[in-house]
C-alpha positions in Angstrom: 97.2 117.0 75.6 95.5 115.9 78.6 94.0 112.9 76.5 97.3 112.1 75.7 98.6 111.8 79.6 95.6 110.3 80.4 96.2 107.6 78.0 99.8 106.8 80.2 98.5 107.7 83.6 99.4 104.0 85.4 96.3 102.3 86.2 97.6 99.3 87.9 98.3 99.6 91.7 101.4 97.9 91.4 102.9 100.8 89.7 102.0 103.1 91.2 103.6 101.9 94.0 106.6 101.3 92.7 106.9 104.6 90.8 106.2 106.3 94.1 108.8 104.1 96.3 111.2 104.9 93.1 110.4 108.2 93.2 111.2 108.8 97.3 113.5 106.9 97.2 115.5 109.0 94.2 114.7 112.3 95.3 115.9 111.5 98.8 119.3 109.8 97.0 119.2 113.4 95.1 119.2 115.5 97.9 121.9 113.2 100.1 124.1 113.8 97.0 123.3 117.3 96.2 124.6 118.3 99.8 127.1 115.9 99.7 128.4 116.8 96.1 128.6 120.6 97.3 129.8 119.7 100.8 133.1 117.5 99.4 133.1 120.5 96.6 133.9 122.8 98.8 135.9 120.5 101.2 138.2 120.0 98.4 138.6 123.5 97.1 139.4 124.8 100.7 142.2 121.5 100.8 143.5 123.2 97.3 143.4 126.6 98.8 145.5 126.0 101.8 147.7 123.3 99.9 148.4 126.7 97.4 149.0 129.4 99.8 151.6 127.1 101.7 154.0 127.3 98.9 153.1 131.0 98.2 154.2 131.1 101.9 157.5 129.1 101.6 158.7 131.1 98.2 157.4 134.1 100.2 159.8 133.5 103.8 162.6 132.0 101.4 163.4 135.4 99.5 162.7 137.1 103.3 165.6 135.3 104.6 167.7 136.4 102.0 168.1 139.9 103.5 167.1 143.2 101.9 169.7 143.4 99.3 168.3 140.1 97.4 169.1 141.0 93.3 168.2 139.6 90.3 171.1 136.7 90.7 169.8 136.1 93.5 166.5 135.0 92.1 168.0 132.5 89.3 170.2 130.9 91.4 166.9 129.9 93.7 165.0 128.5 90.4 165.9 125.0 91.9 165.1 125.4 94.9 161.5 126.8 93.4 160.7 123.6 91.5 161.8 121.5 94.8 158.7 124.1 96.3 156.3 124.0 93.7 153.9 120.9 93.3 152.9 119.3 90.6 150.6 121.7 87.4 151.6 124.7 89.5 153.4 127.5 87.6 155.5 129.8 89.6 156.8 133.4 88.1 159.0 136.2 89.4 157.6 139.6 87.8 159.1 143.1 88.4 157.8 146.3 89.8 156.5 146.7 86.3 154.8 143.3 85.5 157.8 142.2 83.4 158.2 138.1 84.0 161.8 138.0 85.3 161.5 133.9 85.8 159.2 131.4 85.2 159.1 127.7 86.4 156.4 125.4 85.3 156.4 121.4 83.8 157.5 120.9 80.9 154.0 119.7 79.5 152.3 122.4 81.4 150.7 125.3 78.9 151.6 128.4 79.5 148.8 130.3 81.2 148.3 134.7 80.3 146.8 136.2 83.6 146.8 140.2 83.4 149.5 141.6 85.9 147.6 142.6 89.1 150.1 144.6 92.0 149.5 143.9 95.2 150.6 145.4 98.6 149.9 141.8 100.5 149.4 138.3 100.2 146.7 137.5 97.6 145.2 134.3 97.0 142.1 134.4 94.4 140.1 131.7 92.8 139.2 132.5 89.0 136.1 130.1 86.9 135.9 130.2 83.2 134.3 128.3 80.7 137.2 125.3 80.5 138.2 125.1 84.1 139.2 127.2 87.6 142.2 128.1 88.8 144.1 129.0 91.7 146.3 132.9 91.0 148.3 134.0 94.1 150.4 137.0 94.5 152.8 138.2 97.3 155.6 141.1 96.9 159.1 141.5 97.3 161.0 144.1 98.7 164.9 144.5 99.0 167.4 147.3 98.4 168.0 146.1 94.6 164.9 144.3 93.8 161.2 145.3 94.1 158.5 142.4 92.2 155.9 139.9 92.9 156.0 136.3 93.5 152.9 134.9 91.3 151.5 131.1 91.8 149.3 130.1 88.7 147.2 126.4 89.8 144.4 125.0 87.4 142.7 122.7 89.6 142.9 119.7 87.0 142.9 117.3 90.1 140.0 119.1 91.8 138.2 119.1 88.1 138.7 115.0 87.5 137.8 114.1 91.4 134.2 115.9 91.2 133.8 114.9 87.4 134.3 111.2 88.4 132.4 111.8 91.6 129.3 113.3 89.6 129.1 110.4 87.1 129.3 107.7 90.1 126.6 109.7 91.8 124.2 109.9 88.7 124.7 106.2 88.3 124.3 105.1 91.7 121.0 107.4 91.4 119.9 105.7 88.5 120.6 101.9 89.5 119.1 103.3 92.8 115.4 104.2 91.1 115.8 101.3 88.8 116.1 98.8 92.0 113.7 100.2 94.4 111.1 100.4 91.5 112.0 97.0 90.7 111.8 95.6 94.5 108.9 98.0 95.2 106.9 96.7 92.3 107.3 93.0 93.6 106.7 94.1 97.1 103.5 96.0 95.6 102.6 92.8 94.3 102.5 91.1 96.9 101.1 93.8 99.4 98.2 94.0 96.8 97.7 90.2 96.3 94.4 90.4 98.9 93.0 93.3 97.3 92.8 91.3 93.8 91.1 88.8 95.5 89.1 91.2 97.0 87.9 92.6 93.6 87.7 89.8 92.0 85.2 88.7 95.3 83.7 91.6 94.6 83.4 90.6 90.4 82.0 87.1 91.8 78.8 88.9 94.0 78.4 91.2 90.8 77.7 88.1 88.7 76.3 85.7 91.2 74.8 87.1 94.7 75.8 88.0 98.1 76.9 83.9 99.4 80.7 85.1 97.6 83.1 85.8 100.5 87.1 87.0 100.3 89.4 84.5 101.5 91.1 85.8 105.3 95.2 86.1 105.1 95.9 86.3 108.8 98.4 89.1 108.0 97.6 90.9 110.8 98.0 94.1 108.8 95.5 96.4 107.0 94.1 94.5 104.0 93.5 91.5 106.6 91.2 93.6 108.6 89.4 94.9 105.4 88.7 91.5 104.3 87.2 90.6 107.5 85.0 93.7 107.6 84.5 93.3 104.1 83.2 90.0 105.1 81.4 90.7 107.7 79.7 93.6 105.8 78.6 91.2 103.2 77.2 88.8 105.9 74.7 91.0 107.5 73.6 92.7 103.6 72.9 89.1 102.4 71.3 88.5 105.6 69.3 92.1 105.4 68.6 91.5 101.8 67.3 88.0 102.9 65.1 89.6 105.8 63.8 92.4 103.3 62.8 89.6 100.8 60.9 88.1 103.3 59.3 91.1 104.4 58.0 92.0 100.6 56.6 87.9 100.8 54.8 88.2 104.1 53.7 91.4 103.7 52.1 91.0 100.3 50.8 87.6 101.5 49.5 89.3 104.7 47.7 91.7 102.3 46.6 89.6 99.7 44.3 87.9 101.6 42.3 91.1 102.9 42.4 92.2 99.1 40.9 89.2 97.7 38.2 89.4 100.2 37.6 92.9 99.7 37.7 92.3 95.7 34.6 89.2 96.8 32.4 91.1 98.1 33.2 94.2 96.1 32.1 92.1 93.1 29.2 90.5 94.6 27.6 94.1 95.9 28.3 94.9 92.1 26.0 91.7 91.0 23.7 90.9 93.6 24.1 93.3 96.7 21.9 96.3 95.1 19.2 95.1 95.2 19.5 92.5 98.5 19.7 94.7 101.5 21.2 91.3 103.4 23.5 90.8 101.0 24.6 94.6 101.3 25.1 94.5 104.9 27.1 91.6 105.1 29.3 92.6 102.3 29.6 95.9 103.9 30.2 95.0 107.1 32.9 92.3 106.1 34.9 94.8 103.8 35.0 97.2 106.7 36.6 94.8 108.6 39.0 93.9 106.0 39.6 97.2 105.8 40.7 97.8 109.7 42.8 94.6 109.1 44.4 96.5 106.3 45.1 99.7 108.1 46.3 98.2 111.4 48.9 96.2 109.4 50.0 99.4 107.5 50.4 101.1 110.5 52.2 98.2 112.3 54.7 98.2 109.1 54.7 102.2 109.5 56.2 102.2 113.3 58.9 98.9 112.1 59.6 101.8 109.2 60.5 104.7 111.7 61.7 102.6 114.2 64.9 101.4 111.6 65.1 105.0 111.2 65.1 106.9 114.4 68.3 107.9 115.7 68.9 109.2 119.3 71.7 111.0 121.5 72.0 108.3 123.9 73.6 110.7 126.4 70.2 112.8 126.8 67.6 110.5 126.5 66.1 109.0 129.7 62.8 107.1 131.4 62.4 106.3 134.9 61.0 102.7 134.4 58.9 102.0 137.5 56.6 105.0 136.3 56.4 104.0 132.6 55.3 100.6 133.8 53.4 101.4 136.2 51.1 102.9 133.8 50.9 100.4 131.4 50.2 97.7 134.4 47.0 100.1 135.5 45.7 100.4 131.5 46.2 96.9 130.8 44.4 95.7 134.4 41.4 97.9 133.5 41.5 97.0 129.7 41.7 92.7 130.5 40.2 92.5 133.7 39.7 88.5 133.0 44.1 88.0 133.6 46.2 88.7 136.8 48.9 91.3 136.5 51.7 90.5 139.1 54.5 93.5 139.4 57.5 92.7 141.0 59.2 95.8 141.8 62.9 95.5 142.8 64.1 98.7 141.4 66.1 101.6 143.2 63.6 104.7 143.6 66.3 107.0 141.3 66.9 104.0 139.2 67.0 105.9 135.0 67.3 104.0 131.8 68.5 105.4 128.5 65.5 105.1 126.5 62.9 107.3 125.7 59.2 106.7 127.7 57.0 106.6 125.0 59.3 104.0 123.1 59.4 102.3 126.4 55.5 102.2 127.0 54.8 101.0 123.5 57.2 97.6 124.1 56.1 97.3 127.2 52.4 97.4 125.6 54.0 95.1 123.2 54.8 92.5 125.3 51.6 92.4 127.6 49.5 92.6 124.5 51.3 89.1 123.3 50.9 87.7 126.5 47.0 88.3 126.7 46.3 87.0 123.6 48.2 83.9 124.2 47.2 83.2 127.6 43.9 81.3 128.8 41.7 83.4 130.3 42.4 84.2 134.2 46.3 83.3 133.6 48.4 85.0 136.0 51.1 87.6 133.6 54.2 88.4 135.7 56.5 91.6 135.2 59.9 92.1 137.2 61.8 94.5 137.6 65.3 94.3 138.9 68.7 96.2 139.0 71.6 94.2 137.9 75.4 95.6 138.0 75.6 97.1 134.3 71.7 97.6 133.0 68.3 97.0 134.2 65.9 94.2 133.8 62.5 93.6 132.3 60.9 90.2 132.5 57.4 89.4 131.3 56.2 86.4 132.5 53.2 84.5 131.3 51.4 80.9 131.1 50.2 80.3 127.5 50.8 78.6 125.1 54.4 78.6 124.8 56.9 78.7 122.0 58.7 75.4 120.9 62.5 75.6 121.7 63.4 75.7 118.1 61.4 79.1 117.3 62.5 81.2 120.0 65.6 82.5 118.2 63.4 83.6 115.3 60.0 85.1 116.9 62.0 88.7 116.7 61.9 88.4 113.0 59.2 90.5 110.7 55.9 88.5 110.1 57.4 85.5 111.9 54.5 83.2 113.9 54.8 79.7 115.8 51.3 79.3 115.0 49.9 81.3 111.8 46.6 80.6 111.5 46.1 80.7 115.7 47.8 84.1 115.2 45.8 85.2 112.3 42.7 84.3 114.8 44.4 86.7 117.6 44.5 89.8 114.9 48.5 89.6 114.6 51.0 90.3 112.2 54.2 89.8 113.4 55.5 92.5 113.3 55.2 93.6 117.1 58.2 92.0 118.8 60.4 92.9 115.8 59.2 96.6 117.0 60.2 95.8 120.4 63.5 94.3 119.1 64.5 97.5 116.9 63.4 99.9 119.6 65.7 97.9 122.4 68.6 97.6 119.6 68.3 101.6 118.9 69.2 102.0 122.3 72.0 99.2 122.7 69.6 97.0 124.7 68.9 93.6 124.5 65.7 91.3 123.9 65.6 87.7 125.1 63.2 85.0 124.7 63.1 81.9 126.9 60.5 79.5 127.9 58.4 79.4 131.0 58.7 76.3 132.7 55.9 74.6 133.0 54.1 76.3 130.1 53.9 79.6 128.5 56.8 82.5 127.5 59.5 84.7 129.4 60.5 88.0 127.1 63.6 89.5 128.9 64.9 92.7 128.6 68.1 94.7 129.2 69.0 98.5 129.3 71.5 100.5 130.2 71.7 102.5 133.1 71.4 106.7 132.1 74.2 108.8 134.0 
């Protein structure tokens, strides 16, 4: 069974929608026109009600005014005045004290109608159902000196009947053209509202088969499904451009550690034929692998901190460093470490001035960045840091005069394994990897990293954080 709904379950969007519009939009028709149906229902039976014991009342005060002595003369001279009274499928009879009809007046194509007799001491007005139809019995008495009876008002409610048959049909077929139209409308309007999703998949279809340069066309709609197709766009934009970065990475890394390898394998194989029995040959060998070896493990453990530092997440609203002591510090190591440079410290910082960042990330980029500007600085270069409190974050500048970075590479020296000068680099013991550390750790925390050149020669890394409240 289930395979068998399954099978007619509407895939398509489109009709969905239009089967759930159709749908509202019935069962809110249905419900208008249950309570209206009932409401007129009984609007219409009360009309026929009142309509009915009006004549009951007339025939009633008619054979009142007659006195008490009214007789049974009396009674058939007033038969035409009774069909003057009586409206149209009403059926009006004169019974005695016993139930015996004394006078009947009905149409001549009106069926005679067998209600059981039924005394009464006042005025009764009763509505009977059956299977065929419903109909209308009042009773009232008369009293006089020479006649005792009932006056009895028979009324089928034909009229009633044909009004709510005819008003049921229109109903059912207004509900009907109503879910056939709004399915109908709905299903175009689904079309349409579901145009940009199509393209959308297919979009999606296109980067299945063919890469991440596919990108969904932009309906300025300014609804919804506008807004996903920019964000969809935008999403696929920075995974092409991750994808691209982490392709890159793979390359440099295994470039970075192929070389290392292939000296290692050298010497490995030339211990293996010669170094056993040459002690020089052993040492050098030896002594060259080790260093390989270091080259190897500080690399892995520069790509082990990039690793954890995509990965870390922080509550921004507890984490905190007071800058002028994390600098400070790493001023006093470095000026003890490179004795042969100037450190400058330019220290324009409030005394309660906190940053949202924790120290020890903010001691390793500030280690960072003075470790890049010794190595590319002539020795007894003067490296500046600054410090300064701006209106919405503070300020880190490190100032030195190396070598420099052309104008066209600053935008990229933030990028894994990315050097100006590779084999220079190589000669300085880097990887590139330490200002995309930097870089990550300032991003984690909704910093910024800038590089700019120092004018006449060498490199200004500038960074922003946020103030911590």
């Amino acid at each position: 069974m289930n395979t068998f709904l399954n099978r007619f379950k509407p895939s398509s969007l489109k009709v969905k929608w239009a089967l759930a519009a159709g749908s509202a939009i019935f069962l809110a028709f249905f419900l208008f026109s249950f309570f209206q149906y009932h409401a007129i229902s009984k609007w219409m039976v009360d009309e026929e009600e009142n309509n009915f014991g009006r004549v009951l009342d007339e025939i009633t005060v008619f054979f009142k005014q007659r006195g008490p002595n009214i007789q049974l003369q009396d009674i058939y001279d007033s038969r035409d005045l009774m069909k003057q009274i009586a409206e149209k499928d009403q059926t009006i009879r004169i019974l005695d004290h016993q139930g015996n009809q004394v006078l009947e007046i009905r149409s001549e194509n009106e069926s005679a109608f067998y209600v059981p007799f039924h005394p009464v001491r006042e005025k009764s007005v009763t509505l009977i159902e059956s299977e065929k139809n419903q109909m209308l019995i009042g009773r009232s008495p008369i009293r006089s000196n020479q006649f005792n009876g009932y006056i009895e008002i028979i009324q089928p409610l034909n009229r009633y009947e044909k009004i709510m048959k005819n008003l049921f049909w229109m109903m059912t077929i207004t509900g009907v053209l109503a879910l056939l139209i709004s399915a109908i409308i709905g299903y175009f309007m689904a079309k349409s509202f579901v145009r940009p999703l199509n393209k959308l998949s297919e979009t999606m279809r296109s980067i299945e088969r063919k890469g991440f340069h596919e990108r969904v066309e932009i309906v300025k709609a300014h609804d919804e499904i506008s807004d996903l197709s920019q964000i969809f766009n935008k999403m696929m934009s920075e995974i092409e451009k991750s994808f691209q970065q982490q392709q890159q990475f793979v390359e440099d890394a295994s470039h970075e550690l192929r070389t290392p390898i292939q000296v290692l394998e050298g010497h490995l194989a030339l211990l293996n034929r010669w170094g056993k029995k040459d002690p020089t040959i052993l040492e050098e060998s030896l002594q060259v692998s080790l260093e390989e070896l270091e080259r190897v493990k500080r690399l892995i453990g520069e790509l082990l901190e990039l690793s954890r530092a995509d990965r870390e997440k922080f509550d921004l609203q507890t984490v905190r460093a007071n800058p002028q002591k994390v600098v400070d510090k790493v001023i006093r190591d470095f000026k003890f470490l490179h004795q042969e440079h100037t450190f400058l410290c330019l220290d324009e910082l409030d005394h309660e001035t906190m940053v949202t960042i924790m120290p020890r990330h903010l001691e390793q980029i500030m280690i960072i960045l003075l470790d890049n500007a010794v190595k590319y600085s002539d020795t007894h270069s003067n490296i500046e840091i600054k410090l300064v409190n701006r209106e919405e974050d503070m300020m880190i500048e490190v100032k030195d005069e190396g070598i420099g970075i052309p104008e066209e590479d600053l935008p990229k020296i933030f990028d894994r394994f990315y050097r100006v000068d590779k084999a220079r680099s190589r000669e300085k013991g880097g990887y590139g990897l330490g200002l995309a550390i930097a870089s990550k750790l300032i991003q984690n925390y909704n910093g910024e990293i800038l590089a700019l050149r120092n004018e006449p020669a060498g490199t200004i890394i500038r960074i922003s954080l946020k103030y911590a409240h």
